[in-house]
C-alpha positions in Angstrom: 0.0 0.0 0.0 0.9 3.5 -0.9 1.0 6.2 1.8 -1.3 9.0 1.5 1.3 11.6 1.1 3.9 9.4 -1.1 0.9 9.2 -3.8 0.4 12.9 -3.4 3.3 13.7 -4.4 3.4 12.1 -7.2 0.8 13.7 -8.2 1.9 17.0 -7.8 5.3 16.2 -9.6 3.7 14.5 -12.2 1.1 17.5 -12.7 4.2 20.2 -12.6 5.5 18.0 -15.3 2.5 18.4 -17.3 2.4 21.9 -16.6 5.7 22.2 -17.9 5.8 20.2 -20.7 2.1 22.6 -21.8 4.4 25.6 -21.3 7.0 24.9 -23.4 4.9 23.7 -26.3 3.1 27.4 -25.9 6.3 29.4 -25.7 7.8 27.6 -28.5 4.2 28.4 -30.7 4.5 32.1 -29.0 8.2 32.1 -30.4 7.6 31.0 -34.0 4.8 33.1 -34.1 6.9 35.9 -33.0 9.3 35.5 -35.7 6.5 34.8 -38.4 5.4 38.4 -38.0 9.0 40.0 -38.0 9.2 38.9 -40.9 6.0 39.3 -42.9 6.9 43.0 -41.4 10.2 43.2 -42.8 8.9 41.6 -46.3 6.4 44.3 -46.3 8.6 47.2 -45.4 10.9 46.2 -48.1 8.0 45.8 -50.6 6.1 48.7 -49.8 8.6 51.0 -48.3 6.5 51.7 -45.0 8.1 50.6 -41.9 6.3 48.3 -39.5 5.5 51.2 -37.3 3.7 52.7 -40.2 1.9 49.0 -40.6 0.2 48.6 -37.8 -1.2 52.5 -37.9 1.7 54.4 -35.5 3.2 56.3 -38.2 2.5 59.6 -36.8 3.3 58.6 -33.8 7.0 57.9 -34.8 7.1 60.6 -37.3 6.4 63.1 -34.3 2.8 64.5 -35.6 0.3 62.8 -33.4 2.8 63.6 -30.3 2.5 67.7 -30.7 -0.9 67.7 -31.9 -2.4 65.3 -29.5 0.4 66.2 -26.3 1.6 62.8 -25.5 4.9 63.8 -25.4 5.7 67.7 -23.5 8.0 68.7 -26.3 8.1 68.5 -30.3 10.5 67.4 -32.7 
C-alpha cells in the first residue's frame, strides 16, 4: 500500500510535469509566431517602403505628428 502523502506527491510532480511540458509547447508556438510576424513586417517594409511602425497605424506617432498635436509627449520634434 501507498502512503497518502507518497501518492500525493506524485501527483503534484507529475502535474508540474505536465504543466511544464504545456508551457514549453506554448512558448515555443508564441516564439515561432513571434518570428513569423517579424518577418511578414520586414517583407512588407521592403516591398512597400513603409516601416512596420507605419503598418500597424503608429506612423505619426514615430514621425512626431500625433505627439505635438495630441500632447503625448511635453515637447516637439
Amino acid at each position: 500500500m501507498q502512503n497518502n502523502a507518497t501518492g500525493s506527491w506524485f501527483a503534484s510532480r507529475a502535474a508540474e510535469q505536465i504543466h511544464r511540458e504545456q508551457l514549453e509547447r506554448v512558448e515555443r508556438f508564441n516564439g515561432r509566431a513571434a518570428m513569423l510576424g517579424l518577418l511578414i513586417g520586414v517583407i512588407t517594409e521592403g516591398l512597400t517602403g513603409y516601416g512596420i511602425a507605419h503598418q500597424i497605424g503608429l506612423g505619426p506617432l514615430v514621425d512626431g505628428y500625433a505627439a505635438c498635436h495630441t500632447q503625448f509627449l511635453p515637447f516637439c520634434f
